[in-house]
C-alpha positions, 0 to 999 in steps of 0.5 A: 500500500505505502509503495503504491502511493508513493509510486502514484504520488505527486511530485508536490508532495514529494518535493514536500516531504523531502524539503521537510526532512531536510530542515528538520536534519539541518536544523538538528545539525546545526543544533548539535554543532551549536551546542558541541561548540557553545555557539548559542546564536547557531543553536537558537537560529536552528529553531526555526529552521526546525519549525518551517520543516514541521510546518513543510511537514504539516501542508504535506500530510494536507496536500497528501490528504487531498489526494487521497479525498479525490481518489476515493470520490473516483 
């Protein structure tokens, strides 16, 4: 089921998924690094990149929704 949908999903969605892993992994990055280092402000400015990665997160599981919605009402 998981294989088929995403074999059948749309390429927004994907774009959406993978920008969304990717703040998230850079934001934890530079979380680690800012506090292995004592660099607080990279710590700090690591939160929002964090937040609009859970935020890409969020349109996509919408935009994953509507899809879904228009398939069932086929």
């Amino acid at each position: 089921m998981l294989n088929e949908f995403w074999s059948t999903a749309s390429t927004t969605y994907k774009a959406l998924v993978f920008s969304a892993m990717s703040l998230i992994a850079v934001g934890i990055i530079m979380t680690i690094v800012g506090n292995a280092t004592h660099n607080q402000v990279l710590a700090t400015l690591s939160l929002p990149v964090i937040g609009l990665g859970l935020v890409l997160h969020i349109v996509g599981l919408v935009v994953r929704g509507q899809e879904m919605r228009r398939r069932i009402k086929k």
